[in-house]
N, C-alpha and C positions, 0 to 999 in steps of 0.2 A: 247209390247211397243218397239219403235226403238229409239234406241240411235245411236246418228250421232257425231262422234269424228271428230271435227277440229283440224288438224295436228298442224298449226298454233297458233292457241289456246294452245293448249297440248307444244307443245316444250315453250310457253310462261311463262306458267303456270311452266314446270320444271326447268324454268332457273331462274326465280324467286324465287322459292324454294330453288336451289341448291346455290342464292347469301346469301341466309339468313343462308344456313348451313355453308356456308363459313366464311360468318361473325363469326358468331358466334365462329365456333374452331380458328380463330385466335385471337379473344378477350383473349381466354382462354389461348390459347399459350402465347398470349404479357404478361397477368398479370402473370400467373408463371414463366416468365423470366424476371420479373420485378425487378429492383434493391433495394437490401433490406436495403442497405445507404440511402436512402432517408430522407431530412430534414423535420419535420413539420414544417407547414408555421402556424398553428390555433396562433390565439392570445393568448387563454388559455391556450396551452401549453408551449407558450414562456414565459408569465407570470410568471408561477408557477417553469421553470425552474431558472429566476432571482430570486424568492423569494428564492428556496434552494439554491443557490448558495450564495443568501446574507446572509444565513442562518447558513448555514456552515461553 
């Protein structure tokens, strides 16, 4: 059986690849330098923090 490698193809295919590997470790980089201040926005937790507050 003869296998016929398109260079074109091949570098297509690896830069493809190498965007998604990239994506990917800077997702991972951004969330673990992600600010740990951060406010909830959920309605649920705003709620619940008004009720202990008026609780208190």
């Amino acid at each position: 059986m003869l296998f016929v490698i398109n260079k074109e193809k091949l570098c297509a295919y690896l830069i493809s690849v190498l965007t998604v590997v990239v994506l990917f470790c800077v997702t991972n980089i951004i969330k673990d330098n992600s600010n740990d201040d951060s406010i909830p926005t959920s309605s649920d937790t705003f709620n619940n923090t008004i009720a202990n507050t008026i609780n208190d």
